[in-house]
matplotlib code that plots the C-alpha trace (Angstrom):
import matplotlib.pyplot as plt

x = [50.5, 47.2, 44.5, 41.7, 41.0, 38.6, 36.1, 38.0, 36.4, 35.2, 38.0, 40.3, 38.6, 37.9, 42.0, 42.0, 40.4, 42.4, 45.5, 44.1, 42.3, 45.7, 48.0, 45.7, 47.4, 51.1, 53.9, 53.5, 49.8, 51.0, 53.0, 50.3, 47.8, 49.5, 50.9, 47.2, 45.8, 48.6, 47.7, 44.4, 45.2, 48.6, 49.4, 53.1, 52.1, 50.1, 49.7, 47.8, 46.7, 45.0, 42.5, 40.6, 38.3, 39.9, 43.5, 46.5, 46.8, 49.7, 51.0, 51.1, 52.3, 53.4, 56.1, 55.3, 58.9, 60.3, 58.6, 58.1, 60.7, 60.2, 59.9, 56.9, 55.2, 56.2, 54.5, 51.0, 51.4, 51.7, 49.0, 48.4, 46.0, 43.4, 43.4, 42.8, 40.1, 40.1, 40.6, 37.8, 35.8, 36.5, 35.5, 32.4, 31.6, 31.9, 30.5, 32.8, 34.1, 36.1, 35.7, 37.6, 39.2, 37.1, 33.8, 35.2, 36.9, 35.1, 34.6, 37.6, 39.9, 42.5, 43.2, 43.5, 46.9, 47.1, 46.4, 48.9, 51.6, 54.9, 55.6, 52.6, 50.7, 52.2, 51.8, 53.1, 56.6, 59.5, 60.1, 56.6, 54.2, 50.5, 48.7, 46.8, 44.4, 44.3, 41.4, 40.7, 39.4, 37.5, 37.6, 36.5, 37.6, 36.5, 33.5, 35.9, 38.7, 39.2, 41.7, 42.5, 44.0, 45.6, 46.2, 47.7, 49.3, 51.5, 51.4, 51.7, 50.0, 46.5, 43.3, 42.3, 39.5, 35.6, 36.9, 40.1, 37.6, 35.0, 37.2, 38.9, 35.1, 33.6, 36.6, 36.1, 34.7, 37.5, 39.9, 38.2, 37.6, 40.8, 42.9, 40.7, 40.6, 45.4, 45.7, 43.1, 45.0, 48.1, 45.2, 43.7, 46.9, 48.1, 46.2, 44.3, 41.2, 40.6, 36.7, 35.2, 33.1, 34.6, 37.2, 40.8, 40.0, 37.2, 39.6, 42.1, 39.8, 38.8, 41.9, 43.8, 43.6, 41.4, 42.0, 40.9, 38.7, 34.9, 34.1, 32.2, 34.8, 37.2, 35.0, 34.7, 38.7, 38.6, 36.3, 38.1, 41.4, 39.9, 39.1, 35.7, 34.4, 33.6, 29.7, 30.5, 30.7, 27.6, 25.8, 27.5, 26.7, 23.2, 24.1, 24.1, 27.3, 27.7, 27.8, 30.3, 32.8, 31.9, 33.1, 36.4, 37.4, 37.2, 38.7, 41.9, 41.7, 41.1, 44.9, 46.4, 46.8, 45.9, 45.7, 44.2, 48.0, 49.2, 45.9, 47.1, 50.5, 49.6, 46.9, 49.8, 51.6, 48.9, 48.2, 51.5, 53.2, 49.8, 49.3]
y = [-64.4, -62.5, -64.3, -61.5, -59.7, -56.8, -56.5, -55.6, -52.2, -51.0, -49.0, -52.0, -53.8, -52.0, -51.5, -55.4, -55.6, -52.7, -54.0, -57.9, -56.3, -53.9, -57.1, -59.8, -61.2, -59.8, -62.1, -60.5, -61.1, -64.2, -61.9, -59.3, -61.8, -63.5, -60.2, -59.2, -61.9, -61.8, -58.7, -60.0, -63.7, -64.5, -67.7, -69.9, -72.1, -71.3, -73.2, -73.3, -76.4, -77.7, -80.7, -82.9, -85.7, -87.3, -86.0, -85.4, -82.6, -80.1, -77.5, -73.8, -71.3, -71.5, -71.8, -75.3, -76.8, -74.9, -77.1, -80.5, -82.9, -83.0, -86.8, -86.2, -83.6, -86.5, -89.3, -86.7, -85.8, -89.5, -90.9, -90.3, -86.8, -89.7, -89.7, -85.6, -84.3, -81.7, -84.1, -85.9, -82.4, -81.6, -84.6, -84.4, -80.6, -79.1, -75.3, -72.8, -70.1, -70.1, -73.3, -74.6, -78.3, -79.2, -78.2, -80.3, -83.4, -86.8, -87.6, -88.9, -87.8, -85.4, -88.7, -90.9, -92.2, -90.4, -86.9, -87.9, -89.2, -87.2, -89.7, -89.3, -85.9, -82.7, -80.7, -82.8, -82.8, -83.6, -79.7, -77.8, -80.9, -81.3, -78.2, -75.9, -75.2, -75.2, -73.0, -73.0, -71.0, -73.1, -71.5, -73.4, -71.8, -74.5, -77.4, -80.2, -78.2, -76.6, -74.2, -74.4, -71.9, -73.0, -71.1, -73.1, -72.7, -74.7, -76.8, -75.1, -71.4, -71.2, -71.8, -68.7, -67.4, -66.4, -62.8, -63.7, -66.0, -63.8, -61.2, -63.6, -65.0, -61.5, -61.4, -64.3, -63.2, -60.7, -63.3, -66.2, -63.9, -62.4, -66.1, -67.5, -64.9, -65.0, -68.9, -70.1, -70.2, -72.0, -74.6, -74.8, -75.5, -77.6, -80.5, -83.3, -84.4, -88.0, -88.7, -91.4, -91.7, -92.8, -90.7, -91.2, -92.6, -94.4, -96.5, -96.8, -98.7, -100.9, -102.3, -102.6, -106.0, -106.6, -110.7, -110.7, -108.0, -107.4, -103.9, -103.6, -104.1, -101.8, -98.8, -99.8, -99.6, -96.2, -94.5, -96.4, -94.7, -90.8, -90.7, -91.6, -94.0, -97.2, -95.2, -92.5, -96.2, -97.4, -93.7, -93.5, -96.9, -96.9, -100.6, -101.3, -99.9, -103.7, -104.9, -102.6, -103.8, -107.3, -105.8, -104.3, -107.5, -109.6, -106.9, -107.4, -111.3, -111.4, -109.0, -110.9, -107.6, -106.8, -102.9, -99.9, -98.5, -101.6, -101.6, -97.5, -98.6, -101.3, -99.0, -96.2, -98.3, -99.4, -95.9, -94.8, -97.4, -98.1, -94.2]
z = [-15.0, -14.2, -12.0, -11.8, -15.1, -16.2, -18.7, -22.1, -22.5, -26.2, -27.2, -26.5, -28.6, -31.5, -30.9, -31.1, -34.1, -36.3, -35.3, -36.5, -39.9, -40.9, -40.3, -41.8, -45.3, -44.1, -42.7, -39.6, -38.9, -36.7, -34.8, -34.0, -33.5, -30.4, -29.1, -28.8, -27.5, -24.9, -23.8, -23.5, -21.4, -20.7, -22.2, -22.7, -25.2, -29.0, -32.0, -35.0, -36.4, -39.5, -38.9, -40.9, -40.3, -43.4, -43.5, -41.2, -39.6, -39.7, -37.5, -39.5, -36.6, -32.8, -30.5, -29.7, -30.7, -27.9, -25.3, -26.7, -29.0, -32.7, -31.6, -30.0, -32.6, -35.0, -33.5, -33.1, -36.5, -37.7, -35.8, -31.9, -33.2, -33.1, -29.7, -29.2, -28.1, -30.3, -33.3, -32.6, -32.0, -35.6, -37.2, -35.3, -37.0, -33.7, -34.2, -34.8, -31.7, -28.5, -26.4, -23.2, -23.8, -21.2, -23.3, -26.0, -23.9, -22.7, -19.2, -18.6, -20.9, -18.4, -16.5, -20.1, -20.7, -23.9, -22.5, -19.3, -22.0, -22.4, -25.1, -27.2, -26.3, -27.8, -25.3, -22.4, -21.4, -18.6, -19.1, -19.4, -17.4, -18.3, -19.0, -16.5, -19.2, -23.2, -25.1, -28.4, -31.2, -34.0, -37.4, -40.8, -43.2, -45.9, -45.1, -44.6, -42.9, -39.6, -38.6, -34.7, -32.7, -29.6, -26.3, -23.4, -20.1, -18.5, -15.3, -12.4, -13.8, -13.4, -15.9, -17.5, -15.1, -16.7, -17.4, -19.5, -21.1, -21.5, -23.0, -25.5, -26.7, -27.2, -29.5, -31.1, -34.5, -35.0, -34.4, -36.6, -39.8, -40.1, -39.1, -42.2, -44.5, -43.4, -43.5, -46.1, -49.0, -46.9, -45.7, -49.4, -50.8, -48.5, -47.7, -49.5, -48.3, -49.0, -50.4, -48.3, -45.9, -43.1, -41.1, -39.9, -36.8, -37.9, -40.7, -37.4, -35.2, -38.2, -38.7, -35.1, -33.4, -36.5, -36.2, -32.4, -31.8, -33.3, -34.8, -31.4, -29.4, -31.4, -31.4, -27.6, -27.4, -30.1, -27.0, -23.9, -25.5, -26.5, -22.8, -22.6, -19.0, -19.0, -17.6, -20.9, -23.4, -22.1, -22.7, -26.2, -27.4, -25.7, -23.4, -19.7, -17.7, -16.8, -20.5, -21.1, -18.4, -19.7, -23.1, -21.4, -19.8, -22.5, -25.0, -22.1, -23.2, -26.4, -26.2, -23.7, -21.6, -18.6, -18.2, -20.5, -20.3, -22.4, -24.9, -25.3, -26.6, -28.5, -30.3, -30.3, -32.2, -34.7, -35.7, -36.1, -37.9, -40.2, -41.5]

ax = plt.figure().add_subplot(projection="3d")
ax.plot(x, y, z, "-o")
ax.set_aspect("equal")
plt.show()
């Protein structure tokens, strides 16, 4: 896979473009899309994703089944998407456009259990590892919808360096108007947004551990699990560093666990068996 890239040129992308606009609305758009982008960034892995704030998410095109057990997609699908950091981007109206997961991702999330899980994350597993890098391109094609395009590379590959980046953002709107204007009626069609005003995750936290825990000290454990420091709590939830570690440790009691690894399964489970 390529480590030094050029700057895509104009007739390259105008190429890009024609290719997108001729294909867009046929069965083989997804085909031509990927092929392109390819030729642009090398990648292994591609999805595209639906995602709500207030709905389920669902998986429309990729290759992602090749890597990872329908076990795994499953337990995403049914609940562990709460944990994602591009989940969690969507429901908090993130701009659309090209970002890196790290743009999107709390401080800690590449060393949270969730991300590190070949159990629970999609894109983790025995065969492919964690990811060298995952980018994304954020459409919306309706106000309460998003439409994500994944790119990813496995472990052992490296990120995609600024030029590869660069090339794919400068082709960003191409790629955005033409996924929307393919997938919207799929996306309309297919999912039901719920009308209330509070999200997924949000109903989640309120009712794990529901009998133990306070609603502080669930949205403590919602940000603990997305990845987020015990430093990145206290910033979020405007308290000292210290209070939050007083929060942690009693959150541990209150459990009868002693590690975040054990609070992550017990919330795993929670979410899964409660959606």
């Amino acid at each position: 896979m390529s480590t030094t890239s050029e700057k895509l040129d104009a007739r390259a992308a105008v190429a890009f473009a024609r290719e997108l606009y001729q294909s867009r609305g046929r069965h083989e758009y997804p085909a031509v899309l990927f092929s392109a982008l390819r030729k642009v960034a090398p990648f292994d892995i591609y999805t595209v994703t639906v995602f709500s704030a207030s709905a389920r998410p669902f998986f429309l095109f990729g290759n992602l089944a090749e890597f990872v057990s329908s076990k795994v997609i499953d337990k995403f699908l049914s609940g562990t998407y709460l944990l994602d950091a591009v989940y969690t981007a969507c429901s908090e109206g993130v701009a659309p456009g090209l970002y890196r997961l790290t743009e999107l991702a709390p401080d800690n999330y590449f060393s949270s259990d969730f991300y590190n899980s070949s159990d629970f994350h999609p894109c983790v597993s025995d065969d492919a590892g964690s990811l060298a890098e995952e980018i994304v391109y954020m459409a919306k094609p309706t106000d309460d919808l998003y439409l994500v395009i994944s790119l990813m590379r496995r472990k052992g590959d490296t990120p995609f360096d600024e030029a590869e980046f660069d090339n794919l953002k400068l082709l960003q709107d191409v790629v955005i108007e033409t996924s929307v204007e393919h997938w919207k009626q799929s996306v309309s069609s297919s999912v039901t947004v719920e009308s209330s005003s509070q999200s997924t995750l949000e109903k989640a936290v309120a009712t794990f551990a529901k009998d133990k825990l306070s609603p502080r000290e669930q949205t403590i454990v919602s940000l603990l699990l997305r990845g987020h420091s015990t430093l990145s709590v206290a910033h979020n939830l405007d308290i000292a560093e210290g209070t939050a570690k007083v929060h942690r440790r009693n959150i541990y009691d209150k459990l009868g666990i002693t590690s975040q690894a054990e609070m992550f399964l017990m919330f795993c489970a929670h979410i899964i068996t409660t959606r």
